[in-house]
Gaussian input, Z-matrix of N, CA and C with variables (Angstrom, degrees):
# hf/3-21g

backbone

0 1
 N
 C     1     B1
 C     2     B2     1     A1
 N     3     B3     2     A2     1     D1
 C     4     B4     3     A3     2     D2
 C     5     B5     4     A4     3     D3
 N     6     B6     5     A5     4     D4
 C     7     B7     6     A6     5     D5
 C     8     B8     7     A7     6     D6
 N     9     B9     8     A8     7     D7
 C    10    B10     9     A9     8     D8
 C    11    B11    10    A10     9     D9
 N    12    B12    11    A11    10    D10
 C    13    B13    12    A12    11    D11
 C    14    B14    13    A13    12    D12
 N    15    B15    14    A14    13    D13
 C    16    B16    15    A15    14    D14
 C    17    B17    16    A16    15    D15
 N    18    B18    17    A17    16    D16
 C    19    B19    18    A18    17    D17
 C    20    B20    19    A19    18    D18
 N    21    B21    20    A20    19    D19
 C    22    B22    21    A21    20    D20
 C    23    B23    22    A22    21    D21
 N    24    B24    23    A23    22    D22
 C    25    B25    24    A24    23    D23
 C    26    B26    25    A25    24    D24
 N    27    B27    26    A26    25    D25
 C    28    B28    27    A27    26    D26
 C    29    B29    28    A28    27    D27
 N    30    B30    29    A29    28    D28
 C    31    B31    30    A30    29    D29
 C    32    B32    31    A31    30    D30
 N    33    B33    32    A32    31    D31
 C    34    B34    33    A33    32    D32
 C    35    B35    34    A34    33    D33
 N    36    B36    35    A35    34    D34
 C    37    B37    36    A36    35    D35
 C    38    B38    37    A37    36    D36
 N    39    B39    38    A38    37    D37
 C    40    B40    39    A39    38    D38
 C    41    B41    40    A40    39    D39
 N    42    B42    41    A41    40    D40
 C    43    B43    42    A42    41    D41
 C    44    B44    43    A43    42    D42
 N    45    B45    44    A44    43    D43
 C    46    B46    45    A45    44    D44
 C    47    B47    46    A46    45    D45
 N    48    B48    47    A47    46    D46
 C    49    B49    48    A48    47    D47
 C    50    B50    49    A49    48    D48
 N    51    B51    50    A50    49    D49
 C    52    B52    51    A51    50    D50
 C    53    B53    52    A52    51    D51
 N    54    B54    53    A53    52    D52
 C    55    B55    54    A54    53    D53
 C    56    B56    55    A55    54    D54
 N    57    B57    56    A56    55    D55
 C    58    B58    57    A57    56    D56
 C    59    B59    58    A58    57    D57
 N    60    B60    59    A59    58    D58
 C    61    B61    60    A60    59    D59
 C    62    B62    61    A61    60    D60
 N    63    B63    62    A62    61    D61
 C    64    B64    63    A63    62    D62
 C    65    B65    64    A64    63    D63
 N    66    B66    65    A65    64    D64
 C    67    B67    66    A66    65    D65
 C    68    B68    67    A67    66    D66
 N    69    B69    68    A68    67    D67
 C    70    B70    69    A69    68    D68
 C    71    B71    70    A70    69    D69
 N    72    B72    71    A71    70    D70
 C    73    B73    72    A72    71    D71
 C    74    B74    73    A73    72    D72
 N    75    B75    74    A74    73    D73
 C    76    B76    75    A75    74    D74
 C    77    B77    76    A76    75    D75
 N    78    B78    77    A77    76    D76
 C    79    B79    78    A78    77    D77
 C    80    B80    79    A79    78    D78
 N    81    B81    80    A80    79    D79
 C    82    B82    81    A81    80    D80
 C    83    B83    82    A82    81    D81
 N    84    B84    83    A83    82    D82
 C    85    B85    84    A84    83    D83
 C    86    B86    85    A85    84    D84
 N    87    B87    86    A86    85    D85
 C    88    B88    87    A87    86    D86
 C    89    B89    88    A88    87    D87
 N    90    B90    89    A89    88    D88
 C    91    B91    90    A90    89    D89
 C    92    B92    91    A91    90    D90
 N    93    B93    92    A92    91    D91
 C    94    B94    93    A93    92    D92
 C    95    B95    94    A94    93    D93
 N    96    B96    95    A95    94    D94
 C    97    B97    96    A96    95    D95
 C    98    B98    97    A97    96    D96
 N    99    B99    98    A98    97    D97
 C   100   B100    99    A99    98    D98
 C   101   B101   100   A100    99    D99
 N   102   B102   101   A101   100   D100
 C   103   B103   102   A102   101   D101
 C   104   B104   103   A103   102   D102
 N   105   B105   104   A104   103   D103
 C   106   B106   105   A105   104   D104
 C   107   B107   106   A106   105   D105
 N   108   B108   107   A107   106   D106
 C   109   B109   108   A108   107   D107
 C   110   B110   109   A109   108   D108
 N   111   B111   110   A110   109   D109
 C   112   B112   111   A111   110   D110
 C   113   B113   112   A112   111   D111
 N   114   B114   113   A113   112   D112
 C   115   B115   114   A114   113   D113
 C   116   B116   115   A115   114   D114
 N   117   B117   116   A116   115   D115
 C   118   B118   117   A117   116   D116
 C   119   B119   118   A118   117   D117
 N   120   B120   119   A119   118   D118
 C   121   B121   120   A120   119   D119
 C   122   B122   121   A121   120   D120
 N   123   B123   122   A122   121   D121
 C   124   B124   123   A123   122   D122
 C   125   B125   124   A124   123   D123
 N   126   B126   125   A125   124   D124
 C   127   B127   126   A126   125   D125
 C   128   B128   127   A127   126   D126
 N   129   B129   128   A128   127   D127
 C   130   B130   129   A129   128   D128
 C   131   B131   130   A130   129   D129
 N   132   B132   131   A131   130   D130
 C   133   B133   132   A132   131   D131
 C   134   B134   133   A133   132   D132
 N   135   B135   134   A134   133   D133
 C   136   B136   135   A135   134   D134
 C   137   B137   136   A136   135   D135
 N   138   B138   137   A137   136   D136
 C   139   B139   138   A138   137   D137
 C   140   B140   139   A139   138   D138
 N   141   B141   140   A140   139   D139
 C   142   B142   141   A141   140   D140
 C   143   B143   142   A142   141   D141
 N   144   B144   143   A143   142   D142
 C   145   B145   144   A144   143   D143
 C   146   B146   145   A145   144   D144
 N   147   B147   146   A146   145   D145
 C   148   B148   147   A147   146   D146
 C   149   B149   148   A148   147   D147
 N   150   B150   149   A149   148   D148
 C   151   B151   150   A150   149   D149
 C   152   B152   151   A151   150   D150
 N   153   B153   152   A152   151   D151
 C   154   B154   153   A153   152   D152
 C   155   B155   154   A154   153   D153
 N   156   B156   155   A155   154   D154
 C   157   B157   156   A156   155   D155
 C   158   B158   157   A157   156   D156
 N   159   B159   158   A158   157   D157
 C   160   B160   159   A159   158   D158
 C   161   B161   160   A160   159   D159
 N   162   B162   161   A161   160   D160
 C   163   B163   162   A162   161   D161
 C   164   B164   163   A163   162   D162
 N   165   B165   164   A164   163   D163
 C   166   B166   165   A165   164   D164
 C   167   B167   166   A166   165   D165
 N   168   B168   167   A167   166   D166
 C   169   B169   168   A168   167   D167
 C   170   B170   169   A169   168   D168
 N   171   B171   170   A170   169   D169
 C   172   B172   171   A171   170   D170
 C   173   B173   172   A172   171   D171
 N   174   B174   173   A173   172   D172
 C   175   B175   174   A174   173   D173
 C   176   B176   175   A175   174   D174
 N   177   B177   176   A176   175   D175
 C   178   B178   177   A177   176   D176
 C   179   B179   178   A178   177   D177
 N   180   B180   179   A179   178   D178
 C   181   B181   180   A180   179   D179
 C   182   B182   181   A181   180   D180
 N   183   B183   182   A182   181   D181
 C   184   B184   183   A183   182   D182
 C   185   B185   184   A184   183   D183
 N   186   B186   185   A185   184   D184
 C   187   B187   186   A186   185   D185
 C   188   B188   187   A187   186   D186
 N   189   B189   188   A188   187   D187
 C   190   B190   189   A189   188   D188
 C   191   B191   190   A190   189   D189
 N   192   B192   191   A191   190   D190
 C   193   B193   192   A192   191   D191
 C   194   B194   193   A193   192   D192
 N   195   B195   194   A194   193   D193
 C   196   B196   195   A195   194   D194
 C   197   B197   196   A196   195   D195
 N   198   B198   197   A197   196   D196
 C   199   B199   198   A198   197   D197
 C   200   B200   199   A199   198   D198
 N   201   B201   200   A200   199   D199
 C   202   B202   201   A201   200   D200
 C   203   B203   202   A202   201   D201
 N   204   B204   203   A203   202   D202
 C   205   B205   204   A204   203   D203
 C   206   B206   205   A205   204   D204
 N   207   B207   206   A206   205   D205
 C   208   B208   207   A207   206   D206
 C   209   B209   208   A208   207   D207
 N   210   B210   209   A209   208   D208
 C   211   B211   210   A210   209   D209
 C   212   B212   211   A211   210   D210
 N   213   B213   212   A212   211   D211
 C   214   B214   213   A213   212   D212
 C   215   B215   214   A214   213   D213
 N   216   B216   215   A215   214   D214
 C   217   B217   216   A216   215   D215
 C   218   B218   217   A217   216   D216
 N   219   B219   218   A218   217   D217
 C   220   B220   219   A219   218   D218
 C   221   B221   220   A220   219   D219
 N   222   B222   221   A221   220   D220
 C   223   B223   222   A222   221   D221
 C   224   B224   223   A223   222   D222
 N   225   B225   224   A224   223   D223
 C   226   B226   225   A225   224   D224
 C   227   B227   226   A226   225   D225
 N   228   B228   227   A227   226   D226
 C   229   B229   228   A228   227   D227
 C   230   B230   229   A229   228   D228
 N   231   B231   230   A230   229   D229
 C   232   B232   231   A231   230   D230
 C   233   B233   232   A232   231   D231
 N   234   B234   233   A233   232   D232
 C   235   B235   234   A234   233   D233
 C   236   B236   235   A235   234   D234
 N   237   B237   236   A236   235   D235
 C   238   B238   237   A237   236   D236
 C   239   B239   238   A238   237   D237
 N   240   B240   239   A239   238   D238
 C   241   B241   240   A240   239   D239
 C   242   B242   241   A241   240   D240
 N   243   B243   242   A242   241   D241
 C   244   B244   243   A243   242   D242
 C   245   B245   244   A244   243   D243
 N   246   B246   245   A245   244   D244
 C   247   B247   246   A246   245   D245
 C   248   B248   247   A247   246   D246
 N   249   B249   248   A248   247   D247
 C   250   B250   249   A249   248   D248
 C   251   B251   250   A250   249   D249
 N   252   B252   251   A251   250   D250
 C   253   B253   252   A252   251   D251
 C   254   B254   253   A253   252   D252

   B1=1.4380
   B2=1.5325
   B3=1.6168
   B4=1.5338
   B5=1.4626
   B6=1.4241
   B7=1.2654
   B8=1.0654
   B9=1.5340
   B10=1.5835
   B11=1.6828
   B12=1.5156
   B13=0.8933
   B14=2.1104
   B15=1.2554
   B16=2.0112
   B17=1.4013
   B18=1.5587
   B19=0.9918
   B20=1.5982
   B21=1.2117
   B22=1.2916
   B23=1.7181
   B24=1.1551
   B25=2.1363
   B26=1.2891
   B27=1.1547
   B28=1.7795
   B29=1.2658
   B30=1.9200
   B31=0.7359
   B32=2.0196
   B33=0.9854
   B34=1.7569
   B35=1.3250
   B36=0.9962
   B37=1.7686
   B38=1.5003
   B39=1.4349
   B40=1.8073
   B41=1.7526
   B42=1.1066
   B43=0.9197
   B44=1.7554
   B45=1.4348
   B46=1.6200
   B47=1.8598
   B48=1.2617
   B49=1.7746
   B50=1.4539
   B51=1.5734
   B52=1.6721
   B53=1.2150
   B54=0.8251
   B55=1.3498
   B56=1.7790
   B57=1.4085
   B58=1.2496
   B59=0.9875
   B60=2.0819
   B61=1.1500
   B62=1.6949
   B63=1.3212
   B64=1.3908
   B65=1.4607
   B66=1.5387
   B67=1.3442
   B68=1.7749
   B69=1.3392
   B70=1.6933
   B71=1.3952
   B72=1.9569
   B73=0.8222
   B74=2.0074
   B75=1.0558
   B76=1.7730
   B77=1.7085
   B78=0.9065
   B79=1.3654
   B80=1.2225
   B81=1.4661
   B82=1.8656
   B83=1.6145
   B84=1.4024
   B85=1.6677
   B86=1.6823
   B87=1.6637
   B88=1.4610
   B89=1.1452
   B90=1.9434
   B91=1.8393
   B92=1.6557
   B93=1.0434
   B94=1.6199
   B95=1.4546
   B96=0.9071
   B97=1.4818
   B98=1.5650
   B99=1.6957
   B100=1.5523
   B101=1.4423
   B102=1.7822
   B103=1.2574
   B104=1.5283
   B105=1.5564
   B106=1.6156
   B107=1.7007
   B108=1.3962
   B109=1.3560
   B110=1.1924
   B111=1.8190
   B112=1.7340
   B113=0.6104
   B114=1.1009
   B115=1.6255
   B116=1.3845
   B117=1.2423
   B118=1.2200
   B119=1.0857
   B120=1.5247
   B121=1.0365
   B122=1.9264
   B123=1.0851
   B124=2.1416
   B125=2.0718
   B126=0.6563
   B127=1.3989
   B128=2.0103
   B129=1.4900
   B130=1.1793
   B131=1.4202
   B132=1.7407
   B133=1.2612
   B134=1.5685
   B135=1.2751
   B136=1.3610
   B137=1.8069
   B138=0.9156
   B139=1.7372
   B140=1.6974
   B141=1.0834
   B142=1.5294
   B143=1.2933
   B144=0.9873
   B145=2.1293
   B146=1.4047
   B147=1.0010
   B148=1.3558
   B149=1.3230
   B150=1.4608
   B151=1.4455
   B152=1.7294
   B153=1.1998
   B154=1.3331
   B155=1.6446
   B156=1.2787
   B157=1.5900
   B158=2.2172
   B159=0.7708
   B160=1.1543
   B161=1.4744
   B162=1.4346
   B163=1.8755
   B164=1.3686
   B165=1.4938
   B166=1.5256
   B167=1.3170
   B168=1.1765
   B169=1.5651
   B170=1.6552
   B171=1.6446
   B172=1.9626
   B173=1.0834
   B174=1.6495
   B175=1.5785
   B176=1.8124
   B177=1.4351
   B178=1.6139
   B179=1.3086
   B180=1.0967
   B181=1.3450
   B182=1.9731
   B183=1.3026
   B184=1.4600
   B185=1.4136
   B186=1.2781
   B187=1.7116
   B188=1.6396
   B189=1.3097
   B190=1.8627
   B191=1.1823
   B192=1.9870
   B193=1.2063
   B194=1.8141
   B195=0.7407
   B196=1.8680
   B197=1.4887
   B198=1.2773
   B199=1.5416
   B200=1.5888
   B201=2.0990
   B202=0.9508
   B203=2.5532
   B204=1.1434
   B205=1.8060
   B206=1.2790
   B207=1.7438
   B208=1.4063
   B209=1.9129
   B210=1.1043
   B211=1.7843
   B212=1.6000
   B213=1.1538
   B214=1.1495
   B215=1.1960
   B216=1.4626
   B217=1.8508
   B218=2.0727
   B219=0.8960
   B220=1.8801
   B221=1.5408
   B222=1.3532
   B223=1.3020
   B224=1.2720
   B225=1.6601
   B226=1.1986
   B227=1.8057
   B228=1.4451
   B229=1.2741
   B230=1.4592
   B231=1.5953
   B232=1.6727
   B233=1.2930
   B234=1.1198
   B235=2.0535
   B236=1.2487
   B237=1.0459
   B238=1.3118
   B239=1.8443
   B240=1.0125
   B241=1.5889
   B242=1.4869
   B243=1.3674
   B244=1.1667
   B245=1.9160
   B246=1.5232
   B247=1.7158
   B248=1.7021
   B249=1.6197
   B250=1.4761
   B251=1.6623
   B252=1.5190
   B253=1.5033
   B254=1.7488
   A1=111.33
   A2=114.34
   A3=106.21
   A4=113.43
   A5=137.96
   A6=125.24
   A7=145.63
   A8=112.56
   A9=123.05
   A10=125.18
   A11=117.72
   A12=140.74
   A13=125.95
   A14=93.21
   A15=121.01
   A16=85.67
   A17=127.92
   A18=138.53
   A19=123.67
   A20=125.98
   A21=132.40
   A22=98.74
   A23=95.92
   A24=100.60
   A25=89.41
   A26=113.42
   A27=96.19
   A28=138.89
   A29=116.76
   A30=121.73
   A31=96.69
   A32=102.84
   A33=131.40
   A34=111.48
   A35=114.13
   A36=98.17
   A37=122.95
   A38=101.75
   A39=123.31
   A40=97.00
   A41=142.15
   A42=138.42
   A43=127.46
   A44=95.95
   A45=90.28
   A46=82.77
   A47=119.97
   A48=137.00
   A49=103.01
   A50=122.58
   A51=124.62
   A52=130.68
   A53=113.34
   A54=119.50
   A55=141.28
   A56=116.49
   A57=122.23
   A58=94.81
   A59=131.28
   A60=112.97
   A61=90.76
   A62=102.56
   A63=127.64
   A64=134.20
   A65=107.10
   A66=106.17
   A67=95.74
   A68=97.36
   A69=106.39
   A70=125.98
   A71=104.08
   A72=113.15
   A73=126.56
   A74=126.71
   A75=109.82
   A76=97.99
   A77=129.26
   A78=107.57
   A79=122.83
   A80=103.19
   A81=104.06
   A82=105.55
   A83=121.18
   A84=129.19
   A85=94.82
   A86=115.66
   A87=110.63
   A88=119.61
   A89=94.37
   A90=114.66
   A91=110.00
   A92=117.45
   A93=144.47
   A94=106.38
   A95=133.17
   A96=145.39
   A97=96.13
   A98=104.06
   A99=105.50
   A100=115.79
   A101=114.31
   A102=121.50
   A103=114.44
   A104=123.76
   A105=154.11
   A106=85.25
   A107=116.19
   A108=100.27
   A109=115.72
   A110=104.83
   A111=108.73
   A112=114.93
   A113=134.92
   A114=128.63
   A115=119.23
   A116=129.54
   A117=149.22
   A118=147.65
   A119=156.32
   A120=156.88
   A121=83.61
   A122=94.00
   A123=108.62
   A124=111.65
   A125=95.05
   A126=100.22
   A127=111.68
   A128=104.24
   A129=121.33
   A130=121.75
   A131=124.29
   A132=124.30
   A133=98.66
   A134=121.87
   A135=106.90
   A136=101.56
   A137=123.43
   A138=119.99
   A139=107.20
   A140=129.05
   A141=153.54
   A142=92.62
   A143=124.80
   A144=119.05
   A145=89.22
   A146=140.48
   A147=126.51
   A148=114.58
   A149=135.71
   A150=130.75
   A151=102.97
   A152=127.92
   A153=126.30
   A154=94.94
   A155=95.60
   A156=123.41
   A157=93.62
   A158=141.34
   A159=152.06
   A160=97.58
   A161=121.12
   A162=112.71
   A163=111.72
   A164=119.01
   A165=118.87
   A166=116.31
   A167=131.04
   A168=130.44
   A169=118.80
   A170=106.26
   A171=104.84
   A172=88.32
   A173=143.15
   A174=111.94
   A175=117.06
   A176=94.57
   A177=96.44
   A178=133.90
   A179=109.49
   A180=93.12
   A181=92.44
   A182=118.19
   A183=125.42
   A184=147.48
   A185=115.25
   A186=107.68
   A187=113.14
   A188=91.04
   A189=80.44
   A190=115.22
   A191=120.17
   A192=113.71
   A193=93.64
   A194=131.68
   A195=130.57
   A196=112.59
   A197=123.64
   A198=117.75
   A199=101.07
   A200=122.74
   A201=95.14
   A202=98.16
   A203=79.00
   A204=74.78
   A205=111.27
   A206=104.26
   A207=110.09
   A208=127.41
   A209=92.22
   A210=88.84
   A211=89.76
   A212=149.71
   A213=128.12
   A214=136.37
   A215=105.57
   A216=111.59
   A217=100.25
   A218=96.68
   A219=96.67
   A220=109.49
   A221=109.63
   A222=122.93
   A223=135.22
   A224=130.77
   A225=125.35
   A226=106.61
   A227=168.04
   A228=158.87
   A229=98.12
   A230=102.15
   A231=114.25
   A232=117.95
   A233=114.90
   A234=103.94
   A235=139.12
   A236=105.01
   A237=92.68
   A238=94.66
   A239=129.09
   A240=136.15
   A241=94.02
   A242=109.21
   A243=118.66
   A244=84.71
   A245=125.04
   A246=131.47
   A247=67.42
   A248=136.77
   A249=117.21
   A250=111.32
   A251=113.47
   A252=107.30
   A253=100.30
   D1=-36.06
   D2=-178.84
   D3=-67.06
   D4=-43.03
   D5=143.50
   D6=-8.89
   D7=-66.49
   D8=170.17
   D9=-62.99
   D10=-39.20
   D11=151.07
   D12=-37.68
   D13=-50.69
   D14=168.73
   D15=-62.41
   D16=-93.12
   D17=162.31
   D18=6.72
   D19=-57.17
   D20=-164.54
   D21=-93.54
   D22=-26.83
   D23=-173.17
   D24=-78.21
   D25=-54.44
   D26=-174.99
   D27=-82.28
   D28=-0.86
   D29=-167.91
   D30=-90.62
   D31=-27.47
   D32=-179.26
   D33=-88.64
   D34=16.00
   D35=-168.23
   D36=-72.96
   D37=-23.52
   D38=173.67
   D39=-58.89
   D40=-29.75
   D41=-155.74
   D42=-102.37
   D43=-17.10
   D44=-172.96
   D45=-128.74
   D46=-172.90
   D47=170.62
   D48=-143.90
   D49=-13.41
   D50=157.40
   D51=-90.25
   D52=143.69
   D53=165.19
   D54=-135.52
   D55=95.65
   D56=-159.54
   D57=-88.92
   D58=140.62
   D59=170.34
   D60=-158.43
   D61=108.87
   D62=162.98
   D63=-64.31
   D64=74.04
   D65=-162.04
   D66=-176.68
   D67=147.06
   D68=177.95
   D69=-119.81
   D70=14.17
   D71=-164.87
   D72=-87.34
   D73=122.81
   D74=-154.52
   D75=-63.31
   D76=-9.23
   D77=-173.92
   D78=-75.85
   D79=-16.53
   D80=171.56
   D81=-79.39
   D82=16.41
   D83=-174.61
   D84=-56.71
   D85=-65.51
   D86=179.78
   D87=-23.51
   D88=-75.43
   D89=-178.06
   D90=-29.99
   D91=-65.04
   D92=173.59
   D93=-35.33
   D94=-37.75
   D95=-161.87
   D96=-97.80
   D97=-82.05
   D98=-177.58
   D99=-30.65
   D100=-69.69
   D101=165.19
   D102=0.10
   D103=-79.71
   D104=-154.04
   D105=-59.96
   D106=-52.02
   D107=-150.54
   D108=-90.59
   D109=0.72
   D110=149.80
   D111=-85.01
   D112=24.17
   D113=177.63
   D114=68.55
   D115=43.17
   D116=130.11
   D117=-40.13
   D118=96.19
   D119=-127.61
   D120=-122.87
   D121=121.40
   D122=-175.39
   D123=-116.15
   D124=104.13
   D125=-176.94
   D126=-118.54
   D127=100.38
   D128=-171.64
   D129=-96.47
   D130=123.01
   D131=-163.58
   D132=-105.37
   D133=156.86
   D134=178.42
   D135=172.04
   D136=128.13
   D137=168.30
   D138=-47.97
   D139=158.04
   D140=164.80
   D141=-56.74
   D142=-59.55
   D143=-165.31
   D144=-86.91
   D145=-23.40
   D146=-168.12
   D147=-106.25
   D148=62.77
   D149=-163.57
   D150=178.77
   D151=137.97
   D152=-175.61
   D153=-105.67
   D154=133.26
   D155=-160.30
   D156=-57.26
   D157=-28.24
   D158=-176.03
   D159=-70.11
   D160=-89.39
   D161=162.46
   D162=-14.13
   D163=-69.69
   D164=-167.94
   D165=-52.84
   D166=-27.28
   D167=176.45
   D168=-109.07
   D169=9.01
   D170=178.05
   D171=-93.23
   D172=-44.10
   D173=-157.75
   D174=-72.33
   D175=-161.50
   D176=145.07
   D177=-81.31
   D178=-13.42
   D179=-165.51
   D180=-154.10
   D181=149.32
   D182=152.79
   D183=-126.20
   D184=107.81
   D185=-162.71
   D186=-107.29
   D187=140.22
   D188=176.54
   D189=-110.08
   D190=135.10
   D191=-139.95
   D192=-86.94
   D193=-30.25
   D194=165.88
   D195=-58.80
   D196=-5.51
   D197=-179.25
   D198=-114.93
   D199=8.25
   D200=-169.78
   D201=-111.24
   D202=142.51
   D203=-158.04
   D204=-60.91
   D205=164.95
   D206=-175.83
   D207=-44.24
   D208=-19.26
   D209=-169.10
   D210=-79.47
   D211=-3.87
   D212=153.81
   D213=-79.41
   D214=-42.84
   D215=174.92
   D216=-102.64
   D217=12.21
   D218=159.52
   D219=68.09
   D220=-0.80
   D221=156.93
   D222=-167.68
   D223=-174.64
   D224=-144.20
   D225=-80.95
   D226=83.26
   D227=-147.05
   D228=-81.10
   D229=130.15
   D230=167.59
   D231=-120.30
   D232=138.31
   D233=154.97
   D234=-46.40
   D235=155.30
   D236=-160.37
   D237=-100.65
   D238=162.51
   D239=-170.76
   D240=-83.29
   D241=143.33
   D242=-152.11
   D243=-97.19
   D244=-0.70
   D245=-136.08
   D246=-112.12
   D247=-32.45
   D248=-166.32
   D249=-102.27
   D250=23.92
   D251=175.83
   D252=-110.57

């Protein structure tokens, strides 16, 4: 999926100046980077434990999706028990 995803940002890039990208994963670090230096505005969603500290500080912006309140996702977000993985 991180491929196809790279893939689609760059194949589109004439087309958007945002960029939402839900994921904490470092390998979109390139994507993330290239993005910026077209002048891209990168805005990355991602949990605190779930995100490599490098992502969290290349975009513009960083939100964490458990710190963001119910009136956005229409209800309350929990953890999940660490006893059901």
């Amino acid at each position: 999926m991180d491929v196809e995803i790279t893939i689609d940002a760059l194949h589109n890039i004439d087309k958007y100046n945002i960029v939402v990208l839900f994921s904490g994963d470092s390998d979109f670090l390139a994507l993330v980077s290239y993005l910026r230096r077209a002048g891209k505005k990168v805005s990355i969603f991602s949990s605190k434990n779930n995100i490599s500290e490098e992502l969290r500080t290349c975009g513009d912006g960083y939100f964490d999706v458990l710190e963001i309140n119910e009136d956005i996702w229409g209800r309350e977000l929990h953890h999940r028990s660490t006893k059901n993985q």
